[in-house]
KEKOL-101156 format. One record per residue: residue number from 1; residue in one letter; x, y, z of N, C-alpha, C, CB in turn. Coordinates in Angstrom, 2 decimals. Glycine has a CB too. Layout:
% KEKOL-101156
  resi  resn      n.X      n.Y      n.Z     ca.X     ca.Y     ca.Z      c.X      c.Y      c.Z     cb.X     cb.Y     cb.Z
   NUM     A        X        Y        Z        X        Y        Z        X        Y        Z        X        Y        Z
...
END
This chain:
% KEKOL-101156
  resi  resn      n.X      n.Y      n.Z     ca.X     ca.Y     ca.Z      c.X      c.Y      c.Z     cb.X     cb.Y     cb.Z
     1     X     2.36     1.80    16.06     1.87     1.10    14.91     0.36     1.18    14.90     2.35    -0.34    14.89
     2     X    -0.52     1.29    13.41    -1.64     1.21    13.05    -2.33     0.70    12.20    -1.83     1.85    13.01
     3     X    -3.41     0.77    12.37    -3.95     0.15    11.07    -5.32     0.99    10.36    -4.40    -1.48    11.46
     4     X    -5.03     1.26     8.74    -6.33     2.10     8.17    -6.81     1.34     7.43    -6.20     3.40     7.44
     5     X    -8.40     1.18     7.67    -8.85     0.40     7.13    -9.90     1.32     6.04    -9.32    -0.58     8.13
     6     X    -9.91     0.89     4.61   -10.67     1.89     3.62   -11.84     0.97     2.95    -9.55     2.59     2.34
     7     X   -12.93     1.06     2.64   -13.81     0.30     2.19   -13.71     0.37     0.49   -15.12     0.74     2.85
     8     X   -13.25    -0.36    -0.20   -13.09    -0.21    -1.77   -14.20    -0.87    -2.67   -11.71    -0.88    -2.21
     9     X   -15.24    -1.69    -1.71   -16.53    -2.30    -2.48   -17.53    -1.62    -1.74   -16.76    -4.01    -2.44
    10     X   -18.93    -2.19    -2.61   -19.77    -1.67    -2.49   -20.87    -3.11    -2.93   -19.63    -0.30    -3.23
    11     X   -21.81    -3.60    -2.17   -22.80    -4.38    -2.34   -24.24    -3.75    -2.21   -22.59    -5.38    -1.48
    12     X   -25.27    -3.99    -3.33   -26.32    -3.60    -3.02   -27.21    -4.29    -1.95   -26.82    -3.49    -4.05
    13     X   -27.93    -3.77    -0.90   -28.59    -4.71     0.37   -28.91    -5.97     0.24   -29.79    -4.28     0.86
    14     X   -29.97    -5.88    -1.08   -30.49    -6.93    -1.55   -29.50    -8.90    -1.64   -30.83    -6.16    -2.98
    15     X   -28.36    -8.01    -1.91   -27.58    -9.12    -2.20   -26.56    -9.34    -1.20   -27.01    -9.01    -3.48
    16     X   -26.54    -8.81    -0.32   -25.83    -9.37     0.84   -25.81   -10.46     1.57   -25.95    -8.80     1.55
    17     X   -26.85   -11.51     1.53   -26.89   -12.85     1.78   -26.02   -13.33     1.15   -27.94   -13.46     1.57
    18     X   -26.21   -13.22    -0.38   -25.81   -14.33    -1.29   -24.16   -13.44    -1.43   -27.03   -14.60    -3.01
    19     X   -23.26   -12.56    -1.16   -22.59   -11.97    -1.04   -22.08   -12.85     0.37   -23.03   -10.65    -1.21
    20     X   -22.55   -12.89     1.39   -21.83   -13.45     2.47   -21.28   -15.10     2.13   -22.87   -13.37     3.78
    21     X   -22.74   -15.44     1.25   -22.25   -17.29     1.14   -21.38   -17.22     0.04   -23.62   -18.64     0.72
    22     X   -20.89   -16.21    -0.87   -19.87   -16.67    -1.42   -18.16   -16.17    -1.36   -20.37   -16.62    -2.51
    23     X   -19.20   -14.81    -0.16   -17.43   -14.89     0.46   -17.01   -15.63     1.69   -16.86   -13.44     0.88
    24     X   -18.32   -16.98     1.93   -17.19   -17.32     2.88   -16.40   -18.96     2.22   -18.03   -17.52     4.70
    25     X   -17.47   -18.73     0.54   -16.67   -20.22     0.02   -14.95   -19.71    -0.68   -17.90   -21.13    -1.63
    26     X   -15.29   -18.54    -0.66   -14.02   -17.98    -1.36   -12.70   -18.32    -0.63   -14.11   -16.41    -1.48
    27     X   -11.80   -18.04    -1.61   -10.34   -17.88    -0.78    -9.83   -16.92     0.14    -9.41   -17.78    -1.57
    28     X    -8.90   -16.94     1.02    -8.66   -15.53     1.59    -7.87   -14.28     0.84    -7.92   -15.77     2.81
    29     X    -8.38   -13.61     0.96    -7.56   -12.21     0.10    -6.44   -11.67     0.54    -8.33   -10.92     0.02
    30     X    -5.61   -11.50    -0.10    -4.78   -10.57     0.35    -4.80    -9.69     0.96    -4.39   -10.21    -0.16
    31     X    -3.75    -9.38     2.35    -3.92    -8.12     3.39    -2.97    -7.55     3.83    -4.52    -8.32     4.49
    32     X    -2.54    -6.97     3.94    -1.19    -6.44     4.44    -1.22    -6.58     6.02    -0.95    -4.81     3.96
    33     X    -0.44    -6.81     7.13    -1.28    -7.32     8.46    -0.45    -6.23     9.55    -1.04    -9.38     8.92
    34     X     0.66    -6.34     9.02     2.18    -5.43    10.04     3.19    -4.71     9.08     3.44    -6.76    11.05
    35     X     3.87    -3.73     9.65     5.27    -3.26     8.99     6.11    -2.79    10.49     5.01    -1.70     7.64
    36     X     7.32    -3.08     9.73     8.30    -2.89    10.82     9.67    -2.09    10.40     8.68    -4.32    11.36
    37     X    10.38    -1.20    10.80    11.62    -0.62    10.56    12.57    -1.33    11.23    11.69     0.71    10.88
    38     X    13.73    -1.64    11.34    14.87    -1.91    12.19    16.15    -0.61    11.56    15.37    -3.80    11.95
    39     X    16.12    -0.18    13.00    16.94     1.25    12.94    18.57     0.16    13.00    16.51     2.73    14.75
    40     X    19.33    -1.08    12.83    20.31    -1.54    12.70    20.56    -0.69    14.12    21.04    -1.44    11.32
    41     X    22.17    -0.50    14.13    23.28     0.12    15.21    23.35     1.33    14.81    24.78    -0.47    15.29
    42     X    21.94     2.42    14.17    21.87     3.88    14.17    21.46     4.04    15.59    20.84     4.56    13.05
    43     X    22.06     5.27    16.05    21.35     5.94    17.53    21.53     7.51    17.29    22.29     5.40    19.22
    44     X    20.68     8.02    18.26    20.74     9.61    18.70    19.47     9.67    19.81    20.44    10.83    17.17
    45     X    20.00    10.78    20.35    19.11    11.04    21.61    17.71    11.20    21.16    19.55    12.36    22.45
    46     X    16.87    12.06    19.94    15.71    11.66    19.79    15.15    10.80    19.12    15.26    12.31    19.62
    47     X    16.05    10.00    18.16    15.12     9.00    17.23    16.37     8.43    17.11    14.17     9.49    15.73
    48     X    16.45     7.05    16.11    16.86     6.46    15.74    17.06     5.90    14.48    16.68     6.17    16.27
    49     X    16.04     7.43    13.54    15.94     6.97    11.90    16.89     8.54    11.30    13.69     6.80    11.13
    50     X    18.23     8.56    10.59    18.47     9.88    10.74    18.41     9.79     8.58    20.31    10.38    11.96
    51     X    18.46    11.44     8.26    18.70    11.45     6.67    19.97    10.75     6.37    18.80    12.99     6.03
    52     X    19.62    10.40     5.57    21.01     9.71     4.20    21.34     8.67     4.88    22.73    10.68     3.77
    53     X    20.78     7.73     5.79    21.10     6.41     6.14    19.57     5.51     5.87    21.74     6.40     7.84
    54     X    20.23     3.99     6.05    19.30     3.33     5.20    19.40     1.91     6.04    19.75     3.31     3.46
    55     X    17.62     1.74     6.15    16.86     1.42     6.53    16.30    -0.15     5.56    16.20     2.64     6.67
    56     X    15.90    -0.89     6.74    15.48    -2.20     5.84    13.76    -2.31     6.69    16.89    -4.00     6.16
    57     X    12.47    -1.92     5.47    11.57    -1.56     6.27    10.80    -3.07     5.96    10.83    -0.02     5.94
    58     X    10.00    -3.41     6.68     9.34    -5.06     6.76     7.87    -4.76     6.80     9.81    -6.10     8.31
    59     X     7.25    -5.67     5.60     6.59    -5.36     5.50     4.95    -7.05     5.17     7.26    -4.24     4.68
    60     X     4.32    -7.07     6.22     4.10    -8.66     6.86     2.35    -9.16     6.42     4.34    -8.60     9.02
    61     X     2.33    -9.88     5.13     1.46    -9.86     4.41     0.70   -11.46     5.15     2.03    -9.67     2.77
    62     X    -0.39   -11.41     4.09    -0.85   -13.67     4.69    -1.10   -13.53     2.49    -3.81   -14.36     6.59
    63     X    -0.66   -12.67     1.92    -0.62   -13.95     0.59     0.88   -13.42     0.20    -2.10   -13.81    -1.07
    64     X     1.70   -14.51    -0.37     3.28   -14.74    -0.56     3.33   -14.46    -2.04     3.93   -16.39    -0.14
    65     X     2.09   -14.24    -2.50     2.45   -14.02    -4.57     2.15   -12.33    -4.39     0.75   -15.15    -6.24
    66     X     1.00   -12.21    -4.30     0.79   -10.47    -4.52     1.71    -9.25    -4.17    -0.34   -10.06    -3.75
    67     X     2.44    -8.70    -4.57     3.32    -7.79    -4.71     2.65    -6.58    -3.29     3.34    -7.24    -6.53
    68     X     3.52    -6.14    -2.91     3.44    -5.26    -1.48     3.76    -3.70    -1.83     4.71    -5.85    -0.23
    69     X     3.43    -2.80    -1.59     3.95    -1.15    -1.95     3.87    -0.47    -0.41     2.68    -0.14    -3.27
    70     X     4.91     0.01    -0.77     5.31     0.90     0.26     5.37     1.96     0.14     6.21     0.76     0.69
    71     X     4.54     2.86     1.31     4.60     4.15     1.60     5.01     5.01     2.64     3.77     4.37     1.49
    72     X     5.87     6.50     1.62     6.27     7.02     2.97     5.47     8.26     2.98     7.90     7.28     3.19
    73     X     4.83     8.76     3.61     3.79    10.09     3.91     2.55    10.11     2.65     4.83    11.80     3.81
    74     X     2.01     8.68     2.57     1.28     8.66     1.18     2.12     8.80     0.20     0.29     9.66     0.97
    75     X     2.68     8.46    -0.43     3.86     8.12    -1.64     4.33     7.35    -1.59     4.83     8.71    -1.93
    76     X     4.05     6.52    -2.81     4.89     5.57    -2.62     6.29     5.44    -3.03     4.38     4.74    -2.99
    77     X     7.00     4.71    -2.20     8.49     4.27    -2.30     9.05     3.09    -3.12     8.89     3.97    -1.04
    78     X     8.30     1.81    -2.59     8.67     1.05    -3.24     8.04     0.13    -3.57     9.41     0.80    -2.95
    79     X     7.97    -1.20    -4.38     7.17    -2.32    -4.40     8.33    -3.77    -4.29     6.19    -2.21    -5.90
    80     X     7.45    -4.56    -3.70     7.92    -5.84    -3.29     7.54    -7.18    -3.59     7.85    -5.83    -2.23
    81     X     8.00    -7.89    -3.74     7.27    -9.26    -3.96     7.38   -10.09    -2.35     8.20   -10.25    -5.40
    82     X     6.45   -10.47    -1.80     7.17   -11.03    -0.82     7.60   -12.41    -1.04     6.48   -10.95     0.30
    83     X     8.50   -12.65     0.37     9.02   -14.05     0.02     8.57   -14.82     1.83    11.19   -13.98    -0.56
    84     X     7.08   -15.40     0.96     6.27   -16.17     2.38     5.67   -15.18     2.52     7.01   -16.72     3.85
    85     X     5.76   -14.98     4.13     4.81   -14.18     4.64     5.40   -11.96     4.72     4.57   -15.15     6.39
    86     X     6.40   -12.28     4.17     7.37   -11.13     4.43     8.04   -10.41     2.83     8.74   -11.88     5.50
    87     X     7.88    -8.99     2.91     8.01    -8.04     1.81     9.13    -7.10     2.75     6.36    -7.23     1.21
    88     X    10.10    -7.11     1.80    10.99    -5.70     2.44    11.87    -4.63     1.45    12.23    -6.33     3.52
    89     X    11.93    -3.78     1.44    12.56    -2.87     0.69    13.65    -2.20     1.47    11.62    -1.95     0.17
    90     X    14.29    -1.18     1.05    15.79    -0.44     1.53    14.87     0.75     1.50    17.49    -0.43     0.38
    91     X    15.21     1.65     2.64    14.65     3.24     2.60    15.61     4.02     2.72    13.69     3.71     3.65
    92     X    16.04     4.89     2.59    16.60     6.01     3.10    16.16     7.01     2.82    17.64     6.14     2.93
    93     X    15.81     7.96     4.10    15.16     9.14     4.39    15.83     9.85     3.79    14.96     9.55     5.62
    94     X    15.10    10.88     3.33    15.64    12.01     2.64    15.11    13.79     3.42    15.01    11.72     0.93
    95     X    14.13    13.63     4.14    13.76    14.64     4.61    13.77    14.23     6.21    12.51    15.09     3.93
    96     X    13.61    15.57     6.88    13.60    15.17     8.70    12.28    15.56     9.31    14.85    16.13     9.72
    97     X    12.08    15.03     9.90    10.57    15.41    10.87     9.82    14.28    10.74     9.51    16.78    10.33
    98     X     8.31    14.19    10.55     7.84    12.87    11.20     7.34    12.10    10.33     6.87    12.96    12.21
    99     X     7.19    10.73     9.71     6.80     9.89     8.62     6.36     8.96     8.91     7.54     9.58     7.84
   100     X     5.47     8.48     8.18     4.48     7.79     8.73     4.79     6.44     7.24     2.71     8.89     8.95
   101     X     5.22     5.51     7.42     5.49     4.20     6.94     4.64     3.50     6.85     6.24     3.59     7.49
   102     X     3.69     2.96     5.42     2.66     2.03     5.37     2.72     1.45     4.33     1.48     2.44     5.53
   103     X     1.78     0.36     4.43     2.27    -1.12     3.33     0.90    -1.40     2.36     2.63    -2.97     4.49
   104     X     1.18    -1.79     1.63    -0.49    -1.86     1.32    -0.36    -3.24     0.20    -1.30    -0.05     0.41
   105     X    -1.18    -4.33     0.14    -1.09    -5.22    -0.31    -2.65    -5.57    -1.36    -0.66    -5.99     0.84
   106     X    -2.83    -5.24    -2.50    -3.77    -5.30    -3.45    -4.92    -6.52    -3.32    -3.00    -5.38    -4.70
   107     X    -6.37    -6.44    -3.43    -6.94    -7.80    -3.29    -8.40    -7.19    -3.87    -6.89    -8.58    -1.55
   108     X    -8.58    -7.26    -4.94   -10.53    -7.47    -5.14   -11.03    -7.26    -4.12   -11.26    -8.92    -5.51
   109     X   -11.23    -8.67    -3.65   -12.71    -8.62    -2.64   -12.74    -8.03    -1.27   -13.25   -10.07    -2.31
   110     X   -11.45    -7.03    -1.42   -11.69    -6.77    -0.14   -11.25    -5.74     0.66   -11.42    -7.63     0.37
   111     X   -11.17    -4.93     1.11   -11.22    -3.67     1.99    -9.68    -3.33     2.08   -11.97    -3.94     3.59
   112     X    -9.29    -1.94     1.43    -7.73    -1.72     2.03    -7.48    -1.56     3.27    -7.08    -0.64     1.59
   113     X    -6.51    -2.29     3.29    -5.37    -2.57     4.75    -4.65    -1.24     4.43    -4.04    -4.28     4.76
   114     X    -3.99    -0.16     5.33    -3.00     0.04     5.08    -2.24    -0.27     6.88    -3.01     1.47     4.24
   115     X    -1.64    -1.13     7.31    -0.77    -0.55     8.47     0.32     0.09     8.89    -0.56    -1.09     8.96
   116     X     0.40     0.58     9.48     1.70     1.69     9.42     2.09     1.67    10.40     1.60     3.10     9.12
   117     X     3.03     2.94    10.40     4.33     2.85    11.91     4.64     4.30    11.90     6.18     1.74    11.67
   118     X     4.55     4.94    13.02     4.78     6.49    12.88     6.58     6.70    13.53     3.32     7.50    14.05
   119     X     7.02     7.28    12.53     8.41     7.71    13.24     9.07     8.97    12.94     9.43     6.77    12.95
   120     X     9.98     9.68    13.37    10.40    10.60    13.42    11.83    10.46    12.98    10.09    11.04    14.49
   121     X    12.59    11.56    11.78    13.82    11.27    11.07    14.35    12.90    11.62    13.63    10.83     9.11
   122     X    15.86    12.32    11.75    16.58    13.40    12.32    17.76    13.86    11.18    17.22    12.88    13.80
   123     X    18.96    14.35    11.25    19.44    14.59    10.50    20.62    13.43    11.04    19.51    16.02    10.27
   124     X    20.51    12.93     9.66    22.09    11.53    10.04    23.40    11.76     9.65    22.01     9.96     9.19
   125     X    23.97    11.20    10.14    25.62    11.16     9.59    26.04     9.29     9.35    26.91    12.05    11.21
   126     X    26.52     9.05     8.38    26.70     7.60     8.05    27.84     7.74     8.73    26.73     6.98     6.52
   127     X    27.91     6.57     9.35    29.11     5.98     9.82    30.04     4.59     9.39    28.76     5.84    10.97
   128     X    29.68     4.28     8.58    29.83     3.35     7.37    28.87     1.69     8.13    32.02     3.11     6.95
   129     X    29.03     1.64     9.40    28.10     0.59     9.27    26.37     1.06    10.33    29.12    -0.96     9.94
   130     X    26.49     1.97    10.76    25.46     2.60    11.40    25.11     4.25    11.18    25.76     2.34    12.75
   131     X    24.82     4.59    11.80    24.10     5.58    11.48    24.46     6.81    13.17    22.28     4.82    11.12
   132     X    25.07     7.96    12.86    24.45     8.77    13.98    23.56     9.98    13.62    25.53     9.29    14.82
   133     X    22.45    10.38    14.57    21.01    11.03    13.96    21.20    12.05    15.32    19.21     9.76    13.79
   134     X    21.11    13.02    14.51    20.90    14.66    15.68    20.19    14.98    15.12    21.91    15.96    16.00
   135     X    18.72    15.71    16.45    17.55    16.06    16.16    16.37    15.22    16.51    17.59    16.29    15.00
END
């Protein structure tokens, strides 16, 4: 797991005082903080995420209104509302080799989050309640 952090503002020098005192009267912004996969009762000897099975990916914000998007290799997949501190969507892989899972949670004042999770997808076979993955 990681975290990319992207700078989306820009303050001129001058005003960086008065920039600090009013972001620290401000509220906190939205951030995206964690994401998580749970591979359920899928297995295989190299991974545990295989094609055509499906995945419940978690995705772990600090604001409960702002909507969450999910990405798989930069694309996005899906969007979420969370409920509290937690956003989750359904995945299922469609391609095999390695994907990189990240969340990203929208906010003005403040710097993109993206954190992610690097994993590797094999080729699956559904088993109606799990998953087996060769490769």
């Amino acid at each position: 797991m990681g975290t990319i952090i992207r700078n989306t503002t820009a303050a001129a020098v001058g005003c960086a005082a008065l920039t600090t005192v009013v972001g620290l009267a401000a509220p906190a912004g939205a951030t995206a903080t964690r994401i998580g996969i749970d591979p359920g009762i899928s297995f295989g000897m190299a991974s545990n995420y295989g094609t055509g099975c499906s995945y419940d990916v978690d995705g772990y914000v600090d604001d409960p209104s702002t909507p969450v998007v999910f990405y798989d290799n930069s694309v996005p997949i899906g969007i979420a509302k969370p409920s509290g501190a937690l956003a989750q969507i359904r995945w299922t892989p469609t391609t095999t080799g390695p994907h990189r899972l990240q969340i990203w949670q929208y906010h003005r004042d403040s710097e993109d989050v993206f954190p992610y999770v690097d994993i590797h997808v094999g080729t699956g076979i559904a088993t109606g309640s799990g998953c087996n993955v060769f490769g």
